[in-house]
N, C-alpha and C positions, 0 to 999 in steps of 0.2 A: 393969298394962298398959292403953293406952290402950283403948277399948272397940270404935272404929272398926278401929284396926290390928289386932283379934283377925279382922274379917272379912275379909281379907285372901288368906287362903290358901284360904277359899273362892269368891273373886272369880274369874267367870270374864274371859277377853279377851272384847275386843266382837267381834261378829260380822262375818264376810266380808261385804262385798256381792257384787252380783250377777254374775257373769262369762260373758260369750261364749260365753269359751272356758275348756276345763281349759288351762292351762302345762303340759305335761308333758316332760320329756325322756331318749327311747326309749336306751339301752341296746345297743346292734347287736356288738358286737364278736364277730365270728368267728358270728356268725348268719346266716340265709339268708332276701337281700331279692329279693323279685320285681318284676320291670319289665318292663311289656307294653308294645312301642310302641318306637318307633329314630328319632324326633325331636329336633329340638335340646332342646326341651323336657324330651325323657325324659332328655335325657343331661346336662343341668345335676341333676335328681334322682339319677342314676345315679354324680356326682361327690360330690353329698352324702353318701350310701350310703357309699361307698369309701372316703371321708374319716371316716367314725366307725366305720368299723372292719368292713364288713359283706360279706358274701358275695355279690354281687350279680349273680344270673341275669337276663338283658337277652332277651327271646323277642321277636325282630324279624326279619320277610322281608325288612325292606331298611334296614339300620341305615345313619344318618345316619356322615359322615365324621366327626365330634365324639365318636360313641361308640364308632368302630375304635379314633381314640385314644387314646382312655381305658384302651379296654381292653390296650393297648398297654403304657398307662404308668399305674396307678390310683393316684390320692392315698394310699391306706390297703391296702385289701379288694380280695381280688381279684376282678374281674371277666370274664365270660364271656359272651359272646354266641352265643344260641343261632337259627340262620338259618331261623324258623319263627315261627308265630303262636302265641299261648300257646293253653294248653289248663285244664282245670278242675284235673286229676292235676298239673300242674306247680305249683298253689298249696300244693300237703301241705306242710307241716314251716315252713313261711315264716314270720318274724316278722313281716315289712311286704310289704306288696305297693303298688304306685304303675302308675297306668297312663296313656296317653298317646292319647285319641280323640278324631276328630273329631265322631262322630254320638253323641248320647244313645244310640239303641239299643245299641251295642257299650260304651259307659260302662257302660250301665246290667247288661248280660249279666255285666262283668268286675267288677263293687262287689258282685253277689248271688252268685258263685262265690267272691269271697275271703271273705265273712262265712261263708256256708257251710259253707267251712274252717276258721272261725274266726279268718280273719286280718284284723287294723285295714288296711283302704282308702284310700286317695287316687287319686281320677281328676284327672290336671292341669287347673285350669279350668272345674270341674265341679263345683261345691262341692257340688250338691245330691246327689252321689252319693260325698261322701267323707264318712268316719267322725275326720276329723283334717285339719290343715293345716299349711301349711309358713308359719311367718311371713318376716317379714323378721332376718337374725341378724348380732350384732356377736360375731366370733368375736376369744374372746384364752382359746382352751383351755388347761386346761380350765375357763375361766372362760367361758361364754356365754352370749349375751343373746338371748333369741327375742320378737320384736314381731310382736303379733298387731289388726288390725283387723277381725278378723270376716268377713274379703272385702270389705270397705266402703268402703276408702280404700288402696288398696296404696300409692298415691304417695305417702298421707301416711305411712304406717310406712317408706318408705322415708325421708323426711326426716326423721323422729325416727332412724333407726337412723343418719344421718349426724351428728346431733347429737351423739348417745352416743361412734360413734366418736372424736371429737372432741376427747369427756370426757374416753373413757377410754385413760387410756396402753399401748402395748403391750407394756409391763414388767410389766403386771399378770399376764401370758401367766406367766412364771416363777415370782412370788408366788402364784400360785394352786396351781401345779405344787408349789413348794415344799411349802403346804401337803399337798399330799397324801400327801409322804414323809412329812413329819412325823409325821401324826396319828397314826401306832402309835407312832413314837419317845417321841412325848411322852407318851403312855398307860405307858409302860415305866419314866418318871422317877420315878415315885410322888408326882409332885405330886396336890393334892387337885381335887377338880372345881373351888373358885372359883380355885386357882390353875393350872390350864390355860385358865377362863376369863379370867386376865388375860395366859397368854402371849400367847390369839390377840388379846385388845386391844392389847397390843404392838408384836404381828405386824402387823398390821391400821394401825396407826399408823405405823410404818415403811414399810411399801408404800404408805401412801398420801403421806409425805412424801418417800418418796426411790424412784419405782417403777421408775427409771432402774438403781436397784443392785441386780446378781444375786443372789441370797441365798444363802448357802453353810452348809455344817456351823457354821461357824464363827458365823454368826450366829444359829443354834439354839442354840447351846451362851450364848449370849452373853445371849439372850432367859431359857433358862431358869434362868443365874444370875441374873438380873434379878428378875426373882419370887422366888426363894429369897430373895434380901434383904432381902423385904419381909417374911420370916416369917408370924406369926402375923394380922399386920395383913391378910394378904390374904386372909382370911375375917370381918373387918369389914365391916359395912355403908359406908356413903356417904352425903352428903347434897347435892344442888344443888340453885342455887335459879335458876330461868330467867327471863327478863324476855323476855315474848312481843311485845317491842315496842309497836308503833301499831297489833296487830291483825290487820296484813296477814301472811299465813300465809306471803306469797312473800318476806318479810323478815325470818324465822326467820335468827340467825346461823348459821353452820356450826359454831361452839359448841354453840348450842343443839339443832342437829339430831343433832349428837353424843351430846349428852345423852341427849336423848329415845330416840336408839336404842342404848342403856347399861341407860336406866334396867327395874330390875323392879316400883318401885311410880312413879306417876304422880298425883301434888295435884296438881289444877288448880281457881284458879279461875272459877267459873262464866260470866265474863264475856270468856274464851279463846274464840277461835273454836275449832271441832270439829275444823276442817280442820286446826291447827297442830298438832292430836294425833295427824293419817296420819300423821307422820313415825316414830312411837315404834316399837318391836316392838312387833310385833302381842302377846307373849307377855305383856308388863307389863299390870298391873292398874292400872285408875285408878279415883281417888276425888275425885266434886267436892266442893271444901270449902264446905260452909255458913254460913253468920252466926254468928258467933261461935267457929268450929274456932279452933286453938292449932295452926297448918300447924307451927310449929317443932316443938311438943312432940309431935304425932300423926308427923314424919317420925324424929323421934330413937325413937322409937318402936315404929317399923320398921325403922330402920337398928341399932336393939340386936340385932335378929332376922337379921341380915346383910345384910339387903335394901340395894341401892343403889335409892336414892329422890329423884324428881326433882320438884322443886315448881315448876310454870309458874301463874306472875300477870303482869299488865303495871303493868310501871314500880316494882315493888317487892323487885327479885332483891337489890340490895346490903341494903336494911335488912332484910329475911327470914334470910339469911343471917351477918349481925350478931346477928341472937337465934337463930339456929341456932348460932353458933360458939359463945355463952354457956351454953347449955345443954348441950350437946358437950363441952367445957370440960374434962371428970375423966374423959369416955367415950372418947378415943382412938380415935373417928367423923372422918374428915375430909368438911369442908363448906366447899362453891365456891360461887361468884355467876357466873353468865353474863348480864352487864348485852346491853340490847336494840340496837336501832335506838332513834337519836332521832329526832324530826323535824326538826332542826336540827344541825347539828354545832355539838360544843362549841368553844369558845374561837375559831370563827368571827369575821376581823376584823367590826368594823359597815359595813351596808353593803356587804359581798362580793357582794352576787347583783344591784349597778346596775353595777360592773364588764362583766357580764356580758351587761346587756341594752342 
């Protein structure tokens, strides 16, 4: 065995950087959320609440017409309005508490009664006396996406989270769903762990090509013949070989980002930007290759081991791959090319770009 590929399974991922903020997301269903305050304000939080599922006590002397409504008719959780100002006793038992003031001193009174309690905080507006924040969110439950600027730029997470929207189809709302049934079902088939991890690359594949089609039993049944067929082969390793183009990380094909976020081991070599390696899971191990590695024979290597193993160089994915196939050859390893960006299209007539100008 190769000597590099034995370190392997000791390799850790690379480390997080820094973050703001933690991403966390709260759990509320049939739990009991506290709201100080009968503002529009409160009552756009008090709809979020309601909407994930939570029990939502609203202690206001003069609640806003938005929050009669609500409690009227609530997205989820039911809601009640209590016609009084909150008290310290009304925080016991809360998961979340959210409150709605004008003056720092009464922020500040209602953030050191819910710690008190024990309960995580948010004063609307008030960052300096919340324990958490609300970002900006792209909902396609239970798939959801929470954008967070740190309080720094609300209008710009508001424009990134219309990008997303954009992105992302509202079909994806059912695929996600879907999965959820699933995940015991398919625990139940007796496939092996790398073959449920290829049903959900399957899965995964399908919702991303066709997120318009509802997914039905019939397509579970259909995914996890799919894998059966592949027998034994679907606890082989893998081999690609990525061509990182001209460099530019923002010129990654969607092949290639594919790849990278497949792969569990990662060559690259040294002359890859860093940045075209965020795309990978975070879980895959990389290895930069040195002057003189054998990238073919150090990834068959690992791909003996089962590993799917992604080799990223610029401009050298087809002939890497050509001596990956040869050596693969009697191993029953399947090995791809993800050719790059060129800086020229091929077979470009001469002269196409005076047309132009």
């Amino acid at each position: 065995m190769n000597a590099r590929a034995e370190t392997i399974d000791a390799a850790a991922p690379p480390r997080m950087g820094s973050l703001a903020r933690l991403p966390v997301f709260f759990a509320l269903t049939g739990k009991r959320a506290v709201v100080a305050g009968g503002t529009a304000a409160a009552a756009w939080k008090v709809e979020l609440l309601s909407a994930c599922g939570a029990r939502v006590e609203v202690f206001a002397a003069a609640p806003c017409e938005e929050l009669l409504a609500l409690a009227d008719a609530p997205p989820a959780g039911d809601i009640r309005i209590v016609l009084r100002d909150w008290t310290a006793a009304d925080l016991a038992g809360a998961a979340i508490a959210i409150g709605a003031f004008e003056n720092d001193d009464d922020a500040a009174g209602f953030a050191a009664a819910a710690r008190a309690a024990g309960v995580p905080v948010n004063v609307i507006d008030k960052p300096a006396f919340c324990d958490f924040s609300f970002g900006s969110i792209v909902n396609r439950s239970p798939l959801v996406i929470g954008i967070s600027t740190d309080g720094a730029a609300p209008v710009f997470a508001q424009a990134v989270r219309t990008r997303i929207e954009a992105l992302l189809p509202q079909g994806f709302a059912a695929w996600a769903a879907a999965a959820s049934r699933w995940r015991g079902l398919l625990k139940a088939t007796g496939l092996s762990f790398a073959g449920r991890r290829k049903f959900w690359q399957l899965f995964t594949a399908q919702a991303v090509n066709d997120p318009a089609h509802a997914p039905s039993s019939r397509d579970f049944a259909r995914l996890v013949a799919e894998v059966e067929t592949l027998g034994a082969t679907v606890e082989q390793g893998a081999m690609t070989f990525v061509d990182a183009g001209p460099g530019d990380p923002e010129l990654l094909t969607l092949r290639a980002v594919r790849a990278l976020q497949s792969a569990d081991v990662i060559l690259y070599d040294e002359i890859v930007p860093p940045a075209a390696l965020d795309f990978a899971r975070r879980e895959a191990s990389r290895i930069a290759l040195r002057a003189g590695d054998d990238a073919a024979a150090l990834a068959l290597d690992l791909a003996r081991r089962g590993k799917r193993v992604v080799c990223v160089a610029q401009g050298e994915a087809s002939e890497l791959s050509n001596a990956g196939r040869r050596v693969c050859a009697a191993e029953g390893i399947v090995v791809t090319a993800v050719p790059g960006v060129t800086a020229k299209p091929p077979h470009a007539p001469h002269g196409w770009w005076r047309a132009a100008s």
